[in-house]
Backbone bond lengths (Angstrom), bond angles and torsions (degrees), N, CA, C in turn:
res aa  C-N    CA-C-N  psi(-1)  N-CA   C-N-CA  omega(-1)  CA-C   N-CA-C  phi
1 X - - - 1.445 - - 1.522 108.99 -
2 X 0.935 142.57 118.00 1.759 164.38 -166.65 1.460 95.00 -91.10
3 X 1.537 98.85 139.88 1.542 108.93 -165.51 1.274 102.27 -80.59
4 X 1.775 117.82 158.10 1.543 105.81 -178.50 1.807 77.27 -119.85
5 X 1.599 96.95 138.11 1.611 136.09 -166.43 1.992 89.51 -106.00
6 X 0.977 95.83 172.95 1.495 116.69 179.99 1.955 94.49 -109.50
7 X 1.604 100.52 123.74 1.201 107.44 -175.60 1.793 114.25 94.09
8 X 1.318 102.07 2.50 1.711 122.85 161.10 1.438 95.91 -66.25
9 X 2.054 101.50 141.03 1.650 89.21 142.62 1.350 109.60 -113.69
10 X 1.573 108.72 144.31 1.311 135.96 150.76 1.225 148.51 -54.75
11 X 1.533 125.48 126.05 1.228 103.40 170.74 1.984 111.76 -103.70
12 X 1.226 115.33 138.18 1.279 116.85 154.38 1.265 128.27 -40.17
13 X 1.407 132.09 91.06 1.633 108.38 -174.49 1.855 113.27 -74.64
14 X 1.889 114.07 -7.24 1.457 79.51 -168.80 1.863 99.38 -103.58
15 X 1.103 117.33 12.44 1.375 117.37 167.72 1.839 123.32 -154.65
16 X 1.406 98.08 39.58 1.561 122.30 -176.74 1.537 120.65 33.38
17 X 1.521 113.35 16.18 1.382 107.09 164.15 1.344 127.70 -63.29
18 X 1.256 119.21 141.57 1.684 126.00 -176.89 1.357 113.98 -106.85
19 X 1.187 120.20 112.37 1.458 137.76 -168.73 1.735 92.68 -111.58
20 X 2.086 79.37 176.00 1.892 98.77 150.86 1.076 120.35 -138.97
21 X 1.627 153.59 160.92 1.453 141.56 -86.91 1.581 65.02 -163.10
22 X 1.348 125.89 118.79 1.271 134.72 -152.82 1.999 88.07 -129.10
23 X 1.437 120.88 -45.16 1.352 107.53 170.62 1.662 103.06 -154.55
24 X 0.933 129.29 -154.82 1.607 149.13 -165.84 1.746 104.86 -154.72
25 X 1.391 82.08 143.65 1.968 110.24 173.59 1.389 91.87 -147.57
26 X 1.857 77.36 129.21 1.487 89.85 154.46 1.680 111.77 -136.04
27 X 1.609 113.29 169.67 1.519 112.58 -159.85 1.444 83.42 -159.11
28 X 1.884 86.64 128.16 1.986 102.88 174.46 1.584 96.01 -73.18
29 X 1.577 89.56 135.80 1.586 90.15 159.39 1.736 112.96 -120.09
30 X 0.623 141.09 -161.37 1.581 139.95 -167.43 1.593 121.28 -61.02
31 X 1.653 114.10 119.04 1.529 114.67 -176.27 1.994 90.82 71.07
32 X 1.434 105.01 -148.10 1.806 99.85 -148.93 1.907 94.87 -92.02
33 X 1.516 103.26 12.17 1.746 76.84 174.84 1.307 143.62 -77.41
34 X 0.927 125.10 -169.55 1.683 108.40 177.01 1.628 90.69 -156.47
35 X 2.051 109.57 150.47 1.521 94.59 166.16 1.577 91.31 -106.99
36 X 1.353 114.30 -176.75 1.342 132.88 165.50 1.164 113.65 -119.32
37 X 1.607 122.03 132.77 1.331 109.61 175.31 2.242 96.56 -136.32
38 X 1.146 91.08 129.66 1.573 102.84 174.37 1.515 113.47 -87.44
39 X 1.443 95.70 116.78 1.956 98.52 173.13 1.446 92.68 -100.35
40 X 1.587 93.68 118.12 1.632 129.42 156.57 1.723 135.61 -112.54
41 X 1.447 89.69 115.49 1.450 104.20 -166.13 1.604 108.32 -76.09
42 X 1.363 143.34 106.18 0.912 153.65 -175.92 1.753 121.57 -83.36
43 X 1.057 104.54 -30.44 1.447 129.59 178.36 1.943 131.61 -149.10
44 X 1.273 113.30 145.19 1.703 96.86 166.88 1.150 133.73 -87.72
45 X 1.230 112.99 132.00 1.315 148.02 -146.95 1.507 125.00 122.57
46 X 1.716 128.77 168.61 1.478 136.21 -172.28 0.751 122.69 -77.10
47 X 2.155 106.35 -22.13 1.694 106.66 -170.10 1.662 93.25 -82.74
48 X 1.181 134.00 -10.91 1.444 117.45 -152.45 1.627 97.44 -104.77
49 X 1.331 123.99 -1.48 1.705 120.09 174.32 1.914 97.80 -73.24
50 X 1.141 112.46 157.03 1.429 111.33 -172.55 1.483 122.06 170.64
51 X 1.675 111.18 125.90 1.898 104.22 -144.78 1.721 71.77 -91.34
52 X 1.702 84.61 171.58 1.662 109.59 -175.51 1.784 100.08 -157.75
53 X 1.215 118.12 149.43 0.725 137.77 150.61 1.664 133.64 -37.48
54 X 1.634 146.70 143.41 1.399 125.73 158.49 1.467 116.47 -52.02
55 X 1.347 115.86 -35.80 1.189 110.71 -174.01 1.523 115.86 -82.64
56 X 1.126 136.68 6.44 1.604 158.12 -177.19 1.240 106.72 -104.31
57 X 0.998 142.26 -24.03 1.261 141.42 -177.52 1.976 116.66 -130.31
58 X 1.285 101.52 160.46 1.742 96.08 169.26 1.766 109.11 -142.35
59 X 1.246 111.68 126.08 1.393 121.29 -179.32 1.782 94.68 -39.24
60 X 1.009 119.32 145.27 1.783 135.82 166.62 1.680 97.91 -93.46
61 X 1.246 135.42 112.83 1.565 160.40 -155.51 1.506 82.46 -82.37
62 X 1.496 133.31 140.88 1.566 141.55 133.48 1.174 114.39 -56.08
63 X 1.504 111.69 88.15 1.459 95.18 178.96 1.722 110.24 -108.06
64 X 1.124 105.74 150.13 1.806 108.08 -175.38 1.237 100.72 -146.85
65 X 1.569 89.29 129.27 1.232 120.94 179.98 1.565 127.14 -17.42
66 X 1.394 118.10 110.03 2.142 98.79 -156.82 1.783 90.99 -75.25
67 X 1.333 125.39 -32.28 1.147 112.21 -159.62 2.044 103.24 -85.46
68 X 1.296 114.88 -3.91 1.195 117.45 179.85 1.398 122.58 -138.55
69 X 2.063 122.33 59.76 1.511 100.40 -151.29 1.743 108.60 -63.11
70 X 1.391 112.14 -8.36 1.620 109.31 -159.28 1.435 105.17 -72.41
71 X 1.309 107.16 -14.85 1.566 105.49 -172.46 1.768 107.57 80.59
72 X 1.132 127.38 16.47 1.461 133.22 162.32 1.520 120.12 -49.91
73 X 1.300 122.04 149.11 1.410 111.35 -171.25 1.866 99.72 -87.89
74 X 1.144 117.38 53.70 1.750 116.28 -178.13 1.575 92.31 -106.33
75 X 1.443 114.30 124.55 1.443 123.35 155.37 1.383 123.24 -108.12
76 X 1.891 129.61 168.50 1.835 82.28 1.86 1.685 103.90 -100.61
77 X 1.902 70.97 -178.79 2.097 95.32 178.55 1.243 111.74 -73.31
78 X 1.056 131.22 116.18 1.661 121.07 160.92 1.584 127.80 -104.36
79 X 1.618 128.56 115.45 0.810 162.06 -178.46 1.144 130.80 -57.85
80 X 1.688 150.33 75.15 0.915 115.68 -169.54 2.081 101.85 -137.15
81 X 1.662 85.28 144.41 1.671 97.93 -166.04 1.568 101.10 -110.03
82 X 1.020 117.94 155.78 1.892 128.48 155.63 1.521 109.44 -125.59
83 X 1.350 84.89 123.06 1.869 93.42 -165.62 1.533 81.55 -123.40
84 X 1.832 109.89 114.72 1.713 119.20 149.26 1.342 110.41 -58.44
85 X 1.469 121.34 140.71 1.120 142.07 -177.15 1.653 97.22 -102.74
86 X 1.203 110.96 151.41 1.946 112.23 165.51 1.430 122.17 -71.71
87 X 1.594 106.83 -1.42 1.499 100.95 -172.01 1.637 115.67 -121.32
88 X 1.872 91.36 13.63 1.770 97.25 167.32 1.576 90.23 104.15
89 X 1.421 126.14 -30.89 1.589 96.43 -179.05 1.035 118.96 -94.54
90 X 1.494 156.67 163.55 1.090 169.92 -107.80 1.865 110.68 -164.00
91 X 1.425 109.30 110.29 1.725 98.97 167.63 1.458 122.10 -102.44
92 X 1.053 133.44 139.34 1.217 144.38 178.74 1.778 118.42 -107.34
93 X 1.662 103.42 113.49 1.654 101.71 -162.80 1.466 97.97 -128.70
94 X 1.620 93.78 146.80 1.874 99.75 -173.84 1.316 96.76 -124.62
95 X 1.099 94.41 146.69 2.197 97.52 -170.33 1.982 93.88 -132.67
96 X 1.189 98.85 104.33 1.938 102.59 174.83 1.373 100.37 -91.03
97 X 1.243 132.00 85.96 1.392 110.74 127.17 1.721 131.75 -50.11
98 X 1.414 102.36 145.77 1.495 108.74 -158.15 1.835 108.26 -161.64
99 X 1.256 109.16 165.80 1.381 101.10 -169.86 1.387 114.27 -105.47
100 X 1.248 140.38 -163.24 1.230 130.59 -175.90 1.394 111.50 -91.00
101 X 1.453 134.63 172.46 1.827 133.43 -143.12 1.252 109.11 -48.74
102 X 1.869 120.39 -31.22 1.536 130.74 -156.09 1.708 97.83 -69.58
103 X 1.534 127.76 -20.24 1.190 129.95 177.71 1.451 112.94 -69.79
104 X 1.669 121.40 135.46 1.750 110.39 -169.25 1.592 81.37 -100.87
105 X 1.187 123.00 -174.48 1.194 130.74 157.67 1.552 110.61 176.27
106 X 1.536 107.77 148.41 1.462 119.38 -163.75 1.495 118.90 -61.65
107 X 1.816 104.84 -1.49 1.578 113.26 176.44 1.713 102.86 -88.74
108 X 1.237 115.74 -21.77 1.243 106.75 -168.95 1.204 134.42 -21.94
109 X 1.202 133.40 -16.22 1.305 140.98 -161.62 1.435 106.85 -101.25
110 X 1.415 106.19 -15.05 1.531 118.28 169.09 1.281 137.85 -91.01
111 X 1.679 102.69 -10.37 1.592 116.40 165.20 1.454 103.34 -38.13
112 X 1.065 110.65 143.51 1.702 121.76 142.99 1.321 118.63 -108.57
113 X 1.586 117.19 168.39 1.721 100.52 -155.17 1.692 97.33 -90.52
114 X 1.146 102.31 14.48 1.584 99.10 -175.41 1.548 101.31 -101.52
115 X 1.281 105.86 -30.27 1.648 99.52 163.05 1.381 105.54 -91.97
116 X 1.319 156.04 -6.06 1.081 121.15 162.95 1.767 113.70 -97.06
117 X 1.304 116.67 10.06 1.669 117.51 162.35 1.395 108.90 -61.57
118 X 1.774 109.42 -52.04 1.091 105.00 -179.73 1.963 142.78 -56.13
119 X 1.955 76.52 -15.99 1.953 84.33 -158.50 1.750 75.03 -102.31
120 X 0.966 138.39 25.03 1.631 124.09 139.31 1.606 130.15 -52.78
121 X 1.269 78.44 -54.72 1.315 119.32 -170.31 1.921 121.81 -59.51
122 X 1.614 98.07 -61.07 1.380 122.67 -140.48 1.621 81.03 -110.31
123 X 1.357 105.32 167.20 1.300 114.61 177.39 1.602 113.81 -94.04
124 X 1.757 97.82 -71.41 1.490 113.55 161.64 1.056 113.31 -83.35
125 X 1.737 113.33 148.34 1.406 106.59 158.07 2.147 106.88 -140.59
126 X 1.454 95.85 -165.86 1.643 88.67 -171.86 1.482 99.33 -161.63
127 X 1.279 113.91 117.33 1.463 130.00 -155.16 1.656 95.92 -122.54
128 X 1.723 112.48 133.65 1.035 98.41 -167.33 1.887 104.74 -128.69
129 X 1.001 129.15 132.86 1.649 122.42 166.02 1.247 127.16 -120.77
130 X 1.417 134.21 -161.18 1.338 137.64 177.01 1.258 115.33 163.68
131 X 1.272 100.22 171.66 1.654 117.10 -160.93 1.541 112.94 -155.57
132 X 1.376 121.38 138.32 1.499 126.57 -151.90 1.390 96.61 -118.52
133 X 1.131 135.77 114.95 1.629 155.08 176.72 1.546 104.66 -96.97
134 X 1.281 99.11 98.04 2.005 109.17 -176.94 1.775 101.09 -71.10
135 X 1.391 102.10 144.80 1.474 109.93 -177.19 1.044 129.53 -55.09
136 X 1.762 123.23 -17.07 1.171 144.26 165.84 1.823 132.05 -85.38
137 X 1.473 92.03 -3.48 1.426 106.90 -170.53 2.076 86.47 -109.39
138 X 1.703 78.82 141.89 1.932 80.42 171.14 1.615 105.84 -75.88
139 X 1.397 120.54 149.06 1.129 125.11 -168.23 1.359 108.25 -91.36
140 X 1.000 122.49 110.96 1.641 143.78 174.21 1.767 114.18 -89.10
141 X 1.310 113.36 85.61 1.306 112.18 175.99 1.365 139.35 -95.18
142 X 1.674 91.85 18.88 2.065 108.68 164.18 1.492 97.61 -82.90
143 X 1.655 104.93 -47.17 1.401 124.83 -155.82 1.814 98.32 -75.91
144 X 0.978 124.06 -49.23 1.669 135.91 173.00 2.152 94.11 -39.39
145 X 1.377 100.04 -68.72 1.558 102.48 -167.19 1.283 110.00 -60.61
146 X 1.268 125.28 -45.92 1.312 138.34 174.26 1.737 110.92 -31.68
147 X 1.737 105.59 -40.92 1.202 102.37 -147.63 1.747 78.34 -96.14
148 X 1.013 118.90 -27.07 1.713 116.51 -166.50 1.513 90.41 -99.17
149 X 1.314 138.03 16.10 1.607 113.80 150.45 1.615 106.14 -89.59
150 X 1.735 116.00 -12.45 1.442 118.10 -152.93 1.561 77.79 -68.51
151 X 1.516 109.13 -63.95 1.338 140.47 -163.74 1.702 111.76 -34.09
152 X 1.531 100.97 -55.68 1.575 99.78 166.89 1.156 133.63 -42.27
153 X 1.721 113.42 -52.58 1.320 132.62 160.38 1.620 136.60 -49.61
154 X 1.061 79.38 -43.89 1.984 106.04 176.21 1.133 107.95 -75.17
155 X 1.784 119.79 -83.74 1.557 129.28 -165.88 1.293 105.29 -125.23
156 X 1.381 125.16 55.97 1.148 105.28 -168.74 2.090 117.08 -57.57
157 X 1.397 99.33 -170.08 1.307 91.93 -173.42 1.377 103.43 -125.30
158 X 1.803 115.56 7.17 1.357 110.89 177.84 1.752 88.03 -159.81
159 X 1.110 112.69 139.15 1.325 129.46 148.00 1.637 121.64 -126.02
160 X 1.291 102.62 117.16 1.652 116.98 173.31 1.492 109.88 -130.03
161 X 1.626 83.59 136.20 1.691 88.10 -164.91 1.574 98.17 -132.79
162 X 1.557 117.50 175.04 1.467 92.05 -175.02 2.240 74.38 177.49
163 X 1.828 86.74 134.58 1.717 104.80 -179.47 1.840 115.31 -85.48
164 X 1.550 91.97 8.77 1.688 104.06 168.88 1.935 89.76 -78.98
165 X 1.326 117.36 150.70 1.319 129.50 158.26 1.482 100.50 -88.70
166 X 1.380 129.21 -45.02 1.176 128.76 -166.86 1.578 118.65 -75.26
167 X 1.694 108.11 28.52 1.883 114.13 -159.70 1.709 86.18 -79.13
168 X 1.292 92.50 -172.11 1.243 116.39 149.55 1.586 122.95 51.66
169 X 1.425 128.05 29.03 1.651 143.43 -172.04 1.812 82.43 -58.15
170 X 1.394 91.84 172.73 1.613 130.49 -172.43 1.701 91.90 -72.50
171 X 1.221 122.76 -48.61 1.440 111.02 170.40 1.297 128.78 -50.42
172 X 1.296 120.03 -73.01 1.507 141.94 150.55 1.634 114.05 -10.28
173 X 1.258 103.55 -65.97 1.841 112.25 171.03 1.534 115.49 -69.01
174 X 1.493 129.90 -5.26 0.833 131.38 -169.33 1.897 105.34 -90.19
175 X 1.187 72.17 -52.13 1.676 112.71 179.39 1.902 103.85 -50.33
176 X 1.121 96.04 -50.26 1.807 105.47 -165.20 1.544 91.87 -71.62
177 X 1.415 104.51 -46.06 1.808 99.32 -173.13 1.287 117.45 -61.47
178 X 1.211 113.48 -44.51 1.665 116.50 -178.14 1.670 106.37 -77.95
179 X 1.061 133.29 11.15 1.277 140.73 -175.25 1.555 98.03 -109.45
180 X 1.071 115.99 -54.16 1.521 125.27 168.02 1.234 131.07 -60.17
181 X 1.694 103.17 -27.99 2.102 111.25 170.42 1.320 92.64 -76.55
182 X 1.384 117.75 -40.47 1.805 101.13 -160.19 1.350 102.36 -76.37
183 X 1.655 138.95 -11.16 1.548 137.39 -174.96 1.950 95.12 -77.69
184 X 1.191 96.73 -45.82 1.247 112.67 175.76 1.566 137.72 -40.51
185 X 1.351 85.51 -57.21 1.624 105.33 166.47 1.556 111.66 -76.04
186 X 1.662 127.16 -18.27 1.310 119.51 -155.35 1.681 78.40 -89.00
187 X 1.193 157.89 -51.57 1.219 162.28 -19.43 1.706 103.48 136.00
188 X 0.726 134.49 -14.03 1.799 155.89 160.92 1.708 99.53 7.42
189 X 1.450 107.18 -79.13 0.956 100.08 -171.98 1.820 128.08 -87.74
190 X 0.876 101.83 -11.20 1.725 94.59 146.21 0.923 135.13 -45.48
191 X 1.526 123.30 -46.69 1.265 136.73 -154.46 2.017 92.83 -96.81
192 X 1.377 123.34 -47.15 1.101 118.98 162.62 2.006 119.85 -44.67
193 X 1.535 101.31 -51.79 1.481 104.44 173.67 1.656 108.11 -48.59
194 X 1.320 116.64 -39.91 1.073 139.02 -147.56 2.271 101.28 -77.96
195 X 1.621 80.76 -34.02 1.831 84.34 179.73 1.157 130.67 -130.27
196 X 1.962 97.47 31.71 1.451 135.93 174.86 2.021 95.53 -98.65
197 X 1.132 105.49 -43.56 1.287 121.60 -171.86 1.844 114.06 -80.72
198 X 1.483 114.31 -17.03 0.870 106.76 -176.61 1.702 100.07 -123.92
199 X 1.556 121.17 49.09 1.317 122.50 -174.92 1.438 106.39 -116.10
């Protein structure tokens, strides 16, 4: 678990708002403990500052682009997050942003024609996969992405597309992924039924 700093952003776990961790309280509790509670401002205005717990909240990961760290407009972007689960397993999610069909790229072979109807069409788009790391298995996170870039390409589990060129920033994708581990995790075993059934 990665320390949350003041000037972190946050995610809300009980209603997925993404804040930033504006200060810290702490309060002795009995003999040498202490709790911590992080006030995170989610919105502007006074009502929306609000302390939380570590376990109430989850640091939001910097993630940058592996196939682009400069942040250059060359697609596509590839994405990749590790979201701890509460029950010891670990998800691993790849988010391709990519351009519309005229873009070649070394996944090509992984389009499906339902994603490439769309990139006729659309300018941006945002392809999403993942991969479930059981608590007992060592966590392999070449091998985790590997399997959730297949996944993006293949079956993905989200396509969002959008005729803005300017969609989809490093925030935004950050945002969608960790929005998608926590649907994920709420939902666990579906998604396990889900890649028992498709083995």
């Amino acid at each position: 678990m990665s320390k949350i700093r003041i000037g972190n952003k946050v995610t809300v776990k009980e209603n997925g708002k993404i804040g930033t961790v504006v200060g810290r309280e702490e309060k002795k509790l009995e003999g040498k403990k202490i709790e911590v509670r992080y006030v995170v401002k989610t919105e502007d205005g006074f009502e929306n500052y609000k302390a939380f717990s570590r376990k109430e909240i989850t640091k939001v990961p910097s993630v940058v682009s592996e196939t682009n760290p400069n942040n250059n407009k060359v697609y596509p972007k590839i994405y990749n997050l590790e979201y701890p689960c509460s029950d010891g397993r670990t998800l691993v999610l790849t988010g391709v942003v990519d351009n519309y069909k005229d873009n070649v790229s070394e996944f090509e072979e992984y389009r499906t024609s339902k994603v490439m109807e769309i990139m006729k069409v659309k300018r941006k788009m945002l392809i999403v996969g993942y991969a479930i790391c059981h608590p007992d298995d060592k966590n392999n996170k070449d091998l985790g992405a590997e399997i959730a870039l297949r996944r993006a390409y293949k079956k993905p589990i989200s396509i969002l597309y959008s005729p803005f060129s300017g969609e989809f920033r490093d925030d935004l994708v950050v945002a969608i992924l960790q929005t998608k581990a926590a649907f994920i995790e709420e939902n666990i075993d579906r998604f396990i039924e889900r890649d028992s059934n498709n083995s």
